[in-house]
N, C-alpha and C positions, 0 to 999 in steps of 0.2 A: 415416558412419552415416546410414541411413533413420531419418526424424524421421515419425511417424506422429500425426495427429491421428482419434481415436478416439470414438463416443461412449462413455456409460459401460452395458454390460455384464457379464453375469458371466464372458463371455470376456476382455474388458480390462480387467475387475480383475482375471483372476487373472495375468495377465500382469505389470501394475503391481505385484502382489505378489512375481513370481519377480523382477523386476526391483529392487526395495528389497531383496530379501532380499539379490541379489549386489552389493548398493552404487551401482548405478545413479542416475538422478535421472533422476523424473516430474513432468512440470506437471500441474496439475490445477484445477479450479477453487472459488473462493470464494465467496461474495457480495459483498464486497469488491471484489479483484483477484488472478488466477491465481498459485498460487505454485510455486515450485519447488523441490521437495520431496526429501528424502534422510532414510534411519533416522538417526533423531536419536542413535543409540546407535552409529553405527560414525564411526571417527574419520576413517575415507577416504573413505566417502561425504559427511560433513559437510566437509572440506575440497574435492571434487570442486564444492561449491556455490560455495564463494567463487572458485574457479579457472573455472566457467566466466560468472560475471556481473563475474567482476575487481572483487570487492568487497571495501574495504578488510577488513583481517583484525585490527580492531576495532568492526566491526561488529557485535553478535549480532544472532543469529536468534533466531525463535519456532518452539517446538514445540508441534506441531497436534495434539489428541486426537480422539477421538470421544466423544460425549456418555456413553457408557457406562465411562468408561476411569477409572481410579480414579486421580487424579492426586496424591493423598495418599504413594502409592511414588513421585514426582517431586519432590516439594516440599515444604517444612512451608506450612500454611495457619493463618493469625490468625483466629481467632474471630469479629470481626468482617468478613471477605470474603464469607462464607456468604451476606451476606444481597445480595451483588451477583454472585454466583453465579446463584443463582433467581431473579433479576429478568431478567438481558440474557444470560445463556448458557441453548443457543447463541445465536453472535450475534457483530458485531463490534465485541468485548471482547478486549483481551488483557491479562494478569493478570500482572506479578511478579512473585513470591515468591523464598525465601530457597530453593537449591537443595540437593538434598539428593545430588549428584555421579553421578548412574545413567548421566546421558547424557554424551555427547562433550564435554570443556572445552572446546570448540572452536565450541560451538552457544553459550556465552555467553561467548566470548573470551576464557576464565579468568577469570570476575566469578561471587563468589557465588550470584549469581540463576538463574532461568531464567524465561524468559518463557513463557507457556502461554495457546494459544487453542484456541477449542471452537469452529469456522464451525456455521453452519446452514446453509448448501448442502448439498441431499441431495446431489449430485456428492462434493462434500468429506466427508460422513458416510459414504459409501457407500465412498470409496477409501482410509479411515481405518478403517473394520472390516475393510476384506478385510487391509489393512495389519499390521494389529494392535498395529504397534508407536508410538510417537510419534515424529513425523514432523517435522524442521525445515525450516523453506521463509519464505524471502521475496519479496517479490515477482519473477514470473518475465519480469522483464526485464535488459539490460545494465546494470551499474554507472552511476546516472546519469540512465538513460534513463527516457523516460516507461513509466511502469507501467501492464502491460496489461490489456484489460476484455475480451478477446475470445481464444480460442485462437486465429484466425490472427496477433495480435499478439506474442503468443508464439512463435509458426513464423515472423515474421519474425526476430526476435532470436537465436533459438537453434537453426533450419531446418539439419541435418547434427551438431547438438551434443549430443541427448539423444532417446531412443530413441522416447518417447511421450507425449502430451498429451491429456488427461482431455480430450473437452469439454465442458462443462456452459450451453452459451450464455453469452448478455453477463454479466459481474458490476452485477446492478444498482443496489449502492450506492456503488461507482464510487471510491471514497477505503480506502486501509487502514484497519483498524482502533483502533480507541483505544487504547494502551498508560499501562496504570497501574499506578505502582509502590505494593507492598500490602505492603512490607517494615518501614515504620514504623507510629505509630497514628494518622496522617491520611492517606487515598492521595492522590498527587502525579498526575496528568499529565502527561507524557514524551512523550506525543505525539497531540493532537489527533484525533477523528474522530466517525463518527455520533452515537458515545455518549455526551453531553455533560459537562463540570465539573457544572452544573445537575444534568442525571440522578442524577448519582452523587450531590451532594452531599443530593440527596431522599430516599436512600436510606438515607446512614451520618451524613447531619447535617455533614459537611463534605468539602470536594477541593480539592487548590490545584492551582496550574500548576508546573510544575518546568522551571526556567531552567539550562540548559547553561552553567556558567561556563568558561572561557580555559582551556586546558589540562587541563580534565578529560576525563578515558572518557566516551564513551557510555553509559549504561544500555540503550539502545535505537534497534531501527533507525530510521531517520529526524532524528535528534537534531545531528548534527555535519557533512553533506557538503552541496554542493547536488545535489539528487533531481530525478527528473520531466522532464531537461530536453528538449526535443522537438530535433532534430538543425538545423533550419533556425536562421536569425539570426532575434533576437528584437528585438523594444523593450516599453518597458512604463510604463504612464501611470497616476497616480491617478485616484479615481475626479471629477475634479475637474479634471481636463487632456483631458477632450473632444477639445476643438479643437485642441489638440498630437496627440493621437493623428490624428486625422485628416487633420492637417497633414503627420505622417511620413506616412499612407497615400498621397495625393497624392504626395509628394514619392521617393515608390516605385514608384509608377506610371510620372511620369515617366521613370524613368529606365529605363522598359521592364520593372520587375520584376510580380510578381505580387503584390500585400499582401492579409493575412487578417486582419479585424477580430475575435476574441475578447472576448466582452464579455457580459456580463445583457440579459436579454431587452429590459428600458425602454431600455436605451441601442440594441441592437440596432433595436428599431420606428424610432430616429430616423434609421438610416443603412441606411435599405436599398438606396441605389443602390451601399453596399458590397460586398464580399466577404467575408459574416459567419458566425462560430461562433458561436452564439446559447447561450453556457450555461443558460439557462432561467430562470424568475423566484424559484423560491423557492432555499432552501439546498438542498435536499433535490435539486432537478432539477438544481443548478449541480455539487453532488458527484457524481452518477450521469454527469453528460456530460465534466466535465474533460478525464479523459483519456482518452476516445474523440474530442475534438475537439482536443486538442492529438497527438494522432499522424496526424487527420486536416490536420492545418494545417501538419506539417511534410514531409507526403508534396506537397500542393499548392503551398505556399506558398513564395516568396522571402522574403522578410519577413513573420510573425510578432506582430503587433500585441497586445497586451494592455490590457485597462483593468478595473483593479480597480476589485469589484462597491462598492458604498457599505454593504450589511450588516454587522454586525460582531454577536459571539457566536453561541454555542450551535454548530451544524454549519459554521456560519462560518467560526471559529476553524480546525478541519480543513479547509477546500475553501482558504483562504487562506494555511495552512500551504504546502501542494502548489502553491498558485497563484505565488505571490510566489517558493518556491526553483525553482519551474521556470524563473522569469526572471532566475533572481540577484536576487535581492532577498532581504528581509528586514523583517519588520515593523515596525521600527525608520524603514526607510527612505521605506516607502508604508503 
């Protein structure tokens, strides 16, 4: 298969269109990160998703609306969601709710729910009307692998796999979206991102975090494998082992390899005779670059270097989610 990257027109949407309609799968992009996309209503296209990213098949996906799309024939909606509706969609928000069976079991593993996002990418608005129908897609990378911010990341992963990719430029906020379960009468956090516990809890007066116990399903993607991971060897240092981190870099060097320091910008100014991915200073810059500089460090790199940032909450919480399982880790441990 000819793997085509496209901008967005009303020639390749209509295309993207005949393509969903015969079950195919198109990337496209987000503001977030690129996803890869199938009618969330046919049961062979949504299986065609899992079969080419090799993703477990308890994992769900999210179905992607466009702002206009009445998501009421999707899902029952609580009274109180409304009011986090109108604040951050669109936006990277995903919501969910108790499902009400229209789409593929397959888009939520056989779990009551469905998750449901609104992107504000015109790219994503724009291949979500010509589409018309709702759309399941997660990130359009390998099972695993770091999740892409660019359509050529996407044509490296899946270049001969899927016929056409939206492109909409870089994803500038760099991390997936927030998944919040809206199914009881406090929403839960499932999974970290832009849109903070804080935010929400401004909104509806309270949010907690929801912890994945031993043996439970997923609610959502992200929640139970390790994600992100860049293909090169890695190591990975607190933010409080400097000089351990540098010590491996050294001791990488040595032995003839290549080492890449990843790290915040203050730590970055100290080491500049390094080889540095400088995620940036604030949370906001360190989510936007993650994984454009973690795909860029396993194309370069022998070794892989990590040092977590010293932030903690608010957009934190998400750039450290993605940061820590890209190294095996786990916030428990660093």
């Amino acid at each position: 298969m000819n793997t085509r990257i496209l901008p967005v027109t009303s020639e390749s949407l209509a295309w993207a269109k005949e393509l969903i309609a015969a079950g195919e799968v198109v990337a496209f992009h987000t503001e977030t990160v690129y996803g890869l996309g199938a009618d969330a209503r046919n049961d062979r296209a949504v299986k065609k998703i899992f079969e080419l990213k090799g993703r477990p098949a308890d994992n769900p996906l999210i179905a992607h609306v466009h702002t206009g799309y009445d998501i009421s024939t999707l899902v029952e909606t609580p009274a109180w969601t409304a009011r986090l509706r109108e604040k951050f969609l669109p936006g990277p928000l995903t919501m969910v709710y108790p499902s009400k069976g229209v789409v593929s079991p397959y888009v939520s593993c056989g779990l009551p729910t469905l998750s449901i996002r609104v992107p504000s990418s015109p790219t994503a608005q724009a291949f979500l009307r010509a589409v018309g129908c709702p759309v399941a897609a997660p990130s359009a990378n390998r099972s695993k692998h770091v999740s892409p911010v660019t359509a050529q990341h996407v044509y490296d992963d899946f270049a001969g796999d899927i016929p056409l990719i939206l492109d909409g430029g870089a994803s500038q906020g760099g991390i997936e979206s927030t998944v919040l379960d809206c199914t009881g009468s406090v929403p839960l956090i499932l999974r970290a991102g832009l849109v903070t516990r804080e935010m929400i809890a401004a909104e509806v007066g309270a949010c907690e975090n929801y912890t994945l116990h031993a043996g439970e399903r997923p609610k959502s993607p992200g929640m139970a494998y390790r994600h992100y991971a860049p293909s090169c060897r890695t190591a990975f240092f607190g933010a409080d082992e400097q000089k351990a981190a540098i010590r491996c870099y050294r001791e990488e060097t040595g032995r003839g390899g290549v080492p890449m320091l990843l790290c915040e910008h203050a730590v970055a100014a100290k080491h500049s005779d390094c080889r540095l991915l400088d995620l940036g200073a604030t949370p906001e810059e360190m989510a936007a670059n993650l994984y454009a500089h973690l795909r860029t460090g396993e194309r370069a790199a022998t070794l892989l270097i990590g040092i977590d940032p010293r932030a903690r909450g608010g957009v934190m919480e998400g750039v450290r989610n993605r940061l820590l399982r890209a190294f095996g880790r786990n916030a428990e441990e660093k």
